[in-house]
N, C-alpha and C positions, 0 to 999 in steps of 0.2 A: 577454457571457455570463460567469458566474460557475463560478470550476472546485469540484470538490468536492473537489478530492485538489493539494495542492502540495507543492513540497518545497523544505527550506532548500541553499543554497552547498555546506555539507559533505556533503548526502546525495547530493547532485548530483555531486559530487566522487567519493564513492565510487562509487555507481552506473558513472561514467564509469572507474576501477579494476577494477570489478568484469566490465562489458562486456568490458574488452581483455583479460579472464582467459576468460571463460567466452561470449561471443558475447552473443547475445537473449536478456533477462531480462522475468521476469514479477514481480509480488507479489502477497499475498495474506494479507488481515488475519485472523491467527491469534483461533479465538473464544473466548479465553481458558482451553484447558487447560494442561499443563505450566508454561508460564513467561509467564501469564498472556495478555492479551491484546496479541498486536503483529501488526506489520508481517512478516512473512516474502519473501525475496527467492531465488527460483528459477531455475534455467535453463528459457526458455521452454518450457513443457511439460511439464517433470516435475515439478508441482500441476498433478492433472487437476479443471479446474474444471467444474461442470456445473449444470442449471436450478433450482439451487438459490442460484448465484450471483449477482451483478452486478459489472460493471466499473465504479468511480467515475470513473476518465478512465486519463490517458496520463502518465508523465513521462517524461522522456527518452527516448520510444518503448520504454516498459515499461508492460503494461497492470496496472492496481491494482484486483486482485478482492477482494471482501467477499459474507459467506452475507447471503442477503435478512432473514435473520432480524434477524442481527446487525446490520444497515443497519435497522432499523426505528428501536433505541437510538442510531444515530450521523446519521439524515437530518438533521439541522438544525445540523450540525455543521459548520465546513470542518476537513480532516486538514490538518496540515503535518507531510510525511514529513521526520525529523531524522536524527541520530547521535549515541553518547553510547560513552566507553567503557567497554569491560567485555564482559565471555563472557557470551552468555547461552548458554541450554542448549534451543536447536533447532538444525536443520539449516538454516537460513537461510545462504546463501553467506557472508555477510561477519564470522559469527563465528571464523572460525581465525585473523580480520586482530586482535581482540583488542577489538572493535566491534563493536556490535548497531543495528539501524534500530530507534528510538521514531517514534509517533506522538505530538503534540499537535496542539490540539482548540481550537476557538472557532465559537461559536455565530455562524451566519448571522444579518443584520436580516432583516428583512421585506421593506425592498429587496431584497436578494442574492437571498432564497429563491425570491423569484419569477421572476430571471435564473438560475439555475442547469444550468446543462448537462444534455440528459436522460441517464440511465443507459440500460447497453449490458448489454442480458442473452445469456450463453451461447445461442448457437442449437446444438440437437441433431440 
C-alpha cells in the first residue's frame, strides 16, 4: 500500500520534541487563509475536526486531517510533511521553537494511485 501523507527525518524529529512537550498530537492541513496554506500541528483534540474532513493517514501516531474540499486539489498528490525555519504566524505548536511544518507535494504514477491507502473520514 501506498501512504498518502509522509514525513521527512527533521519533521519526525520535531514531532517526537513536540510529543514529550505537549503528550498526543494531531495535524491538520490549513485551507489556505492567514499564512496561506500548511500543515497545522495540535494537541490531540483541540482542532475539532468534523464530516467535513478526512484523515490522509498516521505519522508518528498523529492523525493528518485535510477538509474534503481541499483533498479534491491535493488527491493525486503524495504530502511530505518537512520543517523549514522561520515564524510563521498561526497557532501551530512548533512555531515559538522559531520553526514552521511545510508541506511538499509529488504527484502519484498510476501505479501508486491505485495502491493507495483508503481515507478515514470523521465518524459523528
Amino acid at each position: 500500500m501506498v501512504q498518502r501523507i509522509l514525513a521527512t527525518d527533521s519533521a519526525l524529529e520535531l514531532i517526537q520534541t513536540l510529543q514529550e512537550k505537549y503528550g498526543e498530537l494531531m495535524f491538520h492541513q490549513s485551507g489556505g487563509c492567514c499564512d496561506g496554506s500548511q500543515p497545522m500541528c495540535f494537541e490531540k483534540g483541540d482542532f475539532k475536526v468534523g464530516s467535513s474532513d478526512v484523515c490522509l493517514g498516521v505519522i508518528k501516531n498523529c492523525e493528518f486531517w485535510m477538509s474534503k474540499d481541499q483533498f479534491e486539489y491535493w488527491k493525486h498528490t503524495q504530502l511530505i510533511l518537512d520543517v523549514t525555519s522561520g515564524r510563521g504566524s498561526s497557532f501551530s505548536l512548533e512555531i515559538p521553537l522559531g520553526v514552521r511544518f511545510i508541506i511538499q507535494s509529488r504527484l502519484f504514477t498510476d501505479e501508486e494511485y491505485e495502491l493507495l491507502f483508503p481515507l478515514t473520514f470523521k465518524e459523528d
